[in-house]
C-alpha positions as CSV (number, residue, x, y, z in Angstrom):
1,X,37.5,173.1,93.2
2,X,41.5,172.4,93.3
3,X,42.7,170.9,90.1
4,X,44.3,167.0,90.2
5,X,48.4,167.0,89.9
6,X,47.9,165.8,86.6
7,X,45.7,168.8,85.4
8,X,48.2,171.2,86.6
9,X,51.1,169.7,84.4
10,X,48.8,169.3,81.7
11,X,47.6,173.1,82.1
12,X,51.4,174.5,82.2
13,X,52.3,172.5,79.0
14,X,49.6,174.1,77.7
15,X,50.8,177.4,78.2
16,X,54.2,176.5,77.2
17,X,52.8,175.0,73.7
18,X,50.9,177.8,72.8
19,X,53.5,180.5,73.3
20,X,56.0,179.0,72.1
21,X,53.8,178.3,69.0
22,X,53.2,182.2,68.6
23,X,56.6,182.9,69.4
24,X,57.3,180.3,66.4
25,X,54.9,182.4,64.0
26,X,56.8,186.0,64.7
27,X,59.7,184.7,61.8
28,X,57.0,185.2,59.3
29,X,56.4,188.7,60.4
30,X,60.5,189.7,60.1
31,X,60.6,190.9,56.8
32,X,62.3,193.9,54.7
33,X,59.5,196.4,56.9
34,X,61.7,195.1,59.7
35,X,65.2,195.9,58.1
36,X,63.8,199.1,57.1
37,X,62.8,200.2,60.6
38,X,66.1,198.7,62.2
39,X,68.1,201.0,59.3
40,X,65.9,203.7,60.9
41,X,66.7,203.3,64.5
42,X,70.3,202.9,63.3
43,X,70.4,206.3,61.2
44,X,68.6,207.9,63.7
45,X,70.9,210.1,65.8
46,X,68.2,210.2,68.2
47,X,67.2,208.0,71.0
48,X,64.2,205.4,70.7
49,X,61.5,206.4,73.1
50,X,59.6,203.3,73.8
51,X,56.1,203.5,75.3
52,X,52.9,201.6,76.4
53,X,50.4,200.6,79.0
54,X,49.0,197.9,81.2
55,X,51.1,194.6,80.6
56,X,52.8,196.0,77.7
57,X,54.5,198.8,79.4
58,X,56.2,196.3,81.4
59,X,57.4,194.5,78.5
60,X,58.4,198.1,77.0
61,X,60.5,199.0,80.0
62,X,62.6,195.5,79.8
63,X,63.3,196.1,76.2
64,X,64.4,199.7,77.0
65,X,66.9,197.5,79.1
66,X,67.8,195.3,76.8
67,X,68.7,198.1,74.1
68,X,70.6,200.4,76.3
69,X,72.9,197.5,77.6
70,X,73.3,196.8,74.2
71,X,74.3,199.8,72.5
72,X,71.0,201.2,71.1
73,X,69.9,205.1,73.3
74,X,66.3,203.9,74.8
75,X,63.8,206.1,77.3
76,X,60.6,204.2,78.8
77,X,58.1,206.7,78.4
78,X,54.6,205.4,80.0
79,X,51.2,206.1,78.1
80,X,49.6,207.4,80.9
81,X,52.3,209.5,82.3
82,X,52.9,211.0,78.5
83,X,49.3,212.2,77.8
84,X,50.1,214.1,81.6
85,X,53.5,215.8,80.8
86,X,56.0,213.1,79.7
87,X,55.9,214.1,76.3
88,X,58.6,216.1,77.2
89,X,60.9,213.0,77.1
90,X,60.4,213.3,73.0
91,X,63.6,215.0,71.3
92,X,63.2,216.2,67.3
93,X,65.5,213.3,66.4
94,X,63.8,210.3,69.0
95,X,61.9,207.2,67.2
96,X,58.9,206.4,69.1
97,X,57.9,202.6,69.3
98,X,54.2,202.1,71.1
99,X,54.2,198.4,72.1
100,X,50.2,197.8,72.5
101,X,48.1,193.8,72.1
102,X,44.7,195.8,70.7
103,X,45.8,199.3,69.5
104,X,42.9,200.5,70.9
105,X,43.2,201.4,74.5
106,X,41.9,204.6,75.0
107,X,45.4,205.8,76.3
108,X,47.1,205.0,72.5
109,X,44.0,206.8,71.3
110,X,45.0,210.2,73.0
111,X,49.3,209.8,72.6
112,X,49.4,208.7,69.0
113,X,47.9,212.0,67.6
114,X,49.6,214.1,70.3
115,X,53.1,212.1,68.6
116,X,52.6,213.1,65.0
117,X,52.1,216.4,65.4
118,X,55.2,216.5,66.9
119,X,56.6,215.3,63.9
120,X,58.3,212.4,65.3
121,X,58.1,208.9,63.3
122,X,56.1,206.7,65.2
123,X,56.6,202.5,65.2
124,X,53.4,200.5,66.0
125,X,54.3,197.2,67.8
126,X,50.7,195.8,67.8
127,X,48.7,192.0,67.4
128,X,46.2,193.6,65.9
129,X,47.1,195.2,62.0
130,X,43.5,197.4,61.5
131,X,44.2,198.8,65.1
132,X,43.9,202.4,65.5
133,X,47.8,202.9,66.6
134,X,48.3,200.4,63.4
135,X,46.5,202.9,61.2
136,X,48.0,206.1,62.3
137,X,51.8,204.8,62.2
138,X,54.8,205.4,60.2
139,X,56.2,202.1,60.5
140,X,54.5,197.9,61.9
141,X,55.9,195.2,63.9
142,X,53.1,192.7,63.6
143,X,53.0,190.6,66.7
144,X,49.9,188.8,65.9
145,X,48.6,185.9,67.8
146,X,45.6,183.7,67.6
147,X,44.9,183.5,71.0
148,X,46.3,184.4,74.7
149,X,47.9,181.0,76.6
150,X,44.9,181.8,79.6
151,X,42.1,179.5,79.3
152,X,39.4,182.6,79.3
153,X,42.1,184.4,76.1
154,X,42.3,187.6,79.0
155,X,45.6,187.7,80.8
156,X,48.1,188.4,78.4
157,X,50.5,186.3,78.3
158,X,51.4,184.8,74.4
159,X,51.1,188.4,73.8
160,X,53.3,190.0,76.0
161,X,55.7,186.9,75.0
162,X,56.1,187.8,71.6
163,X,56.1,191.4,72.3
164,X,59.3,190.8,74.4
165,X,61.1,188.4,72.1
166,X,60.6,191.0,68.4
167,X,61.8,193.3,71.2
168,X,65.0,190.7,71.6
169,X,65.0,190.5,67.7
170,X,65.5,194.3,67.2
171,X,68.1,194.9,70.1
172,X,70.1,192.0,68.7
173,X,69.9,193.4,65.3
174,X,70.7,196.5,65.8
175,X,73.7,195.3,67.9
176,X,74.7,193.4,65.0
177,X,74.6,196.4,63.0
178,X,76.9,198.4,65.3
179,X,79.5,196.0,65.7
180,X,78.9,195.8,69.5
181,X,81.5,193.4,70.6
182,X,82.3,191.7,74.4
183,X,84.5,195.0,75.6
184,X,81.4,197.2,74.9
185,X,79.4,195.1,76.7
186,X,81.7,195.1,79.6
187,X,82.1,198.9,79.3
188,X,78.2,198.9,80.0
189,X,78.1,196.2,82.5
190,X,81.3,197.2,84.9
191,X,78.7,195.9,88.2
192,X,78.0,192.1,88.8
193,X,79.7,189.3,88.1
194,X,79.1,189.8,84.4
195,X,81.1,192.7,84.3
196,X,83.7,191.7,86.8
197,X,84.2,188.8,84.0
198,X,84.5,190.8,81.2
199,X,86.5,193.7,82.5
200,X,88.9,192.3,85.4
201,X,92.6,191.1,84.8
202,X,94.5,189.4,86.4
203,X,97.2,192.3,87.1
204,X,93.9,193.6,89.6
205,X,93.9,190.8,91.8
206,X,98.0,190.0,92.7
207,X,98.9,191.7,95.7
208,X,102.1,193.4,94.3
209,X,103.8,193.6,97.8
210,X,102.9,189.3,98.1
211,X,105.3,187.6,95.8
212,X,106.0,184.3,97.4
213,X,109.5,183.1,96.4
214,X,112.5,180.9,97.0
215,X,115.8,179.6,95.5
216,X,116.2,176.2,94.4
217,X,118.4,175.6,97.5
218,X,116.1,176.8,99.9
219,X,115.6,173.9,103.1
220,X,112.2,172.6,103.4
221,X,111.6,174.5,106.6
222,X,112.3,177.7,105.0
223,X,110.0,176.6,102.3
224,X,107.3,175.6,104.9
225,X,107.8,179.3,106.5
226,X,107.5,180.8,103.2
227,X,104.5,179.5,102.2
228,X,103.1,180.2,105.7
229,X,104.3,183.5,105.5
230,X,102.4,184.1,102.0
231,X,98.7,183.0,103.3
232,X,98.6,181.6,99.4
233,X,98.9,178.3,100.0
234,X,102.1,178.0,97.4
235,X,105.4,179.9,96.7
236,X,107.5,179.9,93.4
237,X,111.0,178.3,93.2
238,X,113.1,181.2,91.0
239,X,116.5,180.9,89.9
240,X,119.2,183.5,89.8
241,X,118.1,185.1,86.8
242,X,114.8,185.2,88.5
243,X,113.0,182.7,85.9
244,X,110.3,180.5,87.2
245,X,111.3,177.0,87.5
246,X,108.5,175.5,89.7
247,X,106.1,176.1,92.5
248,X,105.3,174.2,95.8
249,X,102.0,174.0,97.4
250,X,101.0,172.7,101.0
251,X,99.7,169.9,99.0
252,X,103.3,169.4,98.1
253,X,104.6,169.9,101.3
254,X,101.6,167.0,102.7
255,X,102.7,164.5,100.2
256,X,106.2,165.0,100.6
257,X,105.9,164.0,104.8
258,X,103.5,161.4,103.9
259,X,106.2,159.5,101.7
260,X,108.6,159.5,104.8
261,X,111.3,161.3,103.5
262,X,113.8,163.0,105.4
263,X,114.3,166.1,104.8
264,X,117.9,167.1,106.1
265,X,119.2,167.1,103.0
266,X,115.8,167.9,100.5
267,X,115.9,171.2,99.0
268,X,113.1,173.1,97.5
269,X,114.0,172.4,93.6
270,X,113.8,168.3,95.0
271,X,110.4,168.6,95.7
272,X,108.5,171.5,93.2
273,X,106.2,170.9,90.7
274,X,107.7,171.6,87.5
275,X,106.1,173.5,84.1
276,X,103.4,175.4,86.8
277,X,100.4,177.3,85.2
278,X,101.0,180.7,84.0
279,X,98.9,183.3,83.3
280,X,100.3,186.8,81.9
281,X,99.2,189.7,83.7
282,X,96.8,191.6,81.3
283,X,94.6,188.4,81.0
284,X,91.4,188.2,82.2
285,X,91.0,186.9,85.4
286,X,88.0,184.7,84.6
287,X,90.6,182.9,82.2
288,X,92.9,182.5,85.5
289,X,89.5,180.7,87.1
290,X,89.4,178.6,83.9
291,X,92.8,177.7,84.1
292,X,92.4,176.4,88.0
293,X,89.5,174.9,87.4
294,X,90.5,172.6,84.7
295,X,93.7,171.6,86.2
296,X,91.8,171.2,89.8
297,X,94.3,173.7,91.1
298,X,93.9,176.8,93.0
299,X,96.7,179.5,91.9
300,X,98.2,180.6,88.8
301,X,101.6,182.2,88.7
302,X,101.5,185.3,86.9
303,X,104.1,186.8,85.0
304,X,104.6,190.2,83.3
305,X,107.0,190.1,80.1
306,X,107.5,186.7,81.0
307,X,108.5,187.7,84.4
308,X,107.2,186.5,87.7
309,X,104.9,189.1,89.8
310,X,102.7,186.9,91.5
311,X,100.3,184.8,92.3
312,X,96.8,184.5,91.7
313,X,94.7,182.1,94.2
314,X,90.8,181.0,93.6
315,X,89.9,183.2,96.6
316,X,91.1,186.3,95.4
317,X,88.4,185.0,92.1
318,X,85.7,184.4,94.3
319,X,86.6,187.5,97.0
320,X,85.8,189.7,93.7
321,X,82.5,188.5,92.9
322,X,83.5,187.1,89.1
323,X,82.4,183.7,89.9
């Protein structure tokens, strides 16, 4: 029988309540174990070879994510496929962390003997502290919940929830540790959006052979061709000595004809915007799009040594994929 609307939201906060309530209880569990098994992973000069099954394999595999995009050598290794030749995954240096809710699955039952004889240091991730993985490990990340979120305490779900956040705790803490910083990350991320933001200046969006410019006495209709000419929307107004004294957009140009003016005798460096953004080459161009968007404009001159080399429109931003 299909539940009323109001059982449905009152089900789903539920399930919010109660994992966030375990998730809540995992602070008690981080504790100088913890540190010692992050010092571990640190000092390893091996890789961490994560493994597990069912549910918690999948958890295993995003934390395996998480660790290599954040500076820490991980391998998904899955129970089953282990105890059938993936063991071979394991070097003499490689930490082994088995993520598992019971600690008793008959697939942890065959791998964690098969592990210590090869000598490798095994960490239990486990709810359950008098598990069998529990009892045969060097190291324990308790995980322990009271119950799972589902009504019948089957599908894990609070489990696998605090499984994947002590997984967050220990990739975070072990990126603390090795001073990752925002140009490591990009160095790992160079695809996406993320990456473009991270990684892509300024200097490799400019077109170098489009660098819109006039003189200060350039006529309006040799202004109007120039920016035509440009397909930026804008050209820079440079004086002899090549410094940038303005810029004029088409929304210049529109206001200009909209006051009336004639413009027989207007010059360029009558009708330019004066102190334009500037943006130096080697910035990042995500800090160009910052720079548009809080001014509500859409190109930054760009200058190199305090020189003019370009401009940089909103398009060429959004062409690249960084916003």
């Amino acid at each position: 029988m299909r539940n009323s609307g109001g059982d449905i939201i009152r089900t789903a906060k539920e399930v919010i309540e109660k994992e966030a309530a375990a998730v809540a209880r995992l602070s008690d569990y981080i504790d100088s174990g913890f540190e010692e098994i992050c010092e571990l992973i640190f000092n390893s000069g091996g890789r961490l070879i994560i493994t597990g099954i069912g549910k918690s394999a999948i958890i295993g595999s995003k934390i395996v994510a998480t660790l290599n995009s954040t500076g820490t050598p991980a391998v998904f290794m899955h129970a089953a496929d282990a105890i059938h030749g993936d063991l071979g995954i394991i070097m003499p240096k490689d930490i082994v962390l088995c993520i598992s809710k019971s600690g008793n699955t008959p697939e942890i039952k065959v791998l964690v003997p098969l592990i210590k004889r090869m000598g490798n240091t095994l960490i239990a991730m486990v709810s359950s502290a008098n598990s069998f993985l529990a009892e045969h490990s060097d190291y324990i990340i308790k995980t322990t919940i009271d119950s799972e979120a589902c009504p019948n305490n089957l599908a894990p779900t609070s489990s696998t929830t605090t499984q994947l956040v002590m997984g967050d705790a220990l990739a975070v803490a072990l990126l603390k540790m090795r001073g990752f910083t925002k140009d490591d990350f990009a160095r790992l991320h160079p695809g996406g959006s993320l990456g473009k933001k991270l990684y892509t200046r300024v200097s490799d969006l400019i077109d170098s052979n489009s660098r819109p410019f006039v003189r200060g006495d350039e006529t309006i209709r040799g202004t109007i061709f120039n920016i035509s000419a440009s397909r930026l929307g804008a050209t820079v107004v440079l004086n002899s000595n090549e410094d940038v004294l303005g810029i004029i957009t088409d929304g210049d140009i529109r206001r200009m004809l909209e006051r009336g003016e004639s413009t027989d005798n207007l010059r360029a460096i009558d009708i330019m915007s004066h102190s334009p953004k500037t943006i130096d080459s080697e910035e990042l161009a995500f800090k160009a799009f910052n720079i548009m968007e809080q001014n509500k404009i859409t190109s930054v001159v760009v200058l190199d040594n305090g020189k003019y080399k370009g401009l940089v429109h909103i398009h060429d931003i959004i062409r690249e994929g960084i916003v």
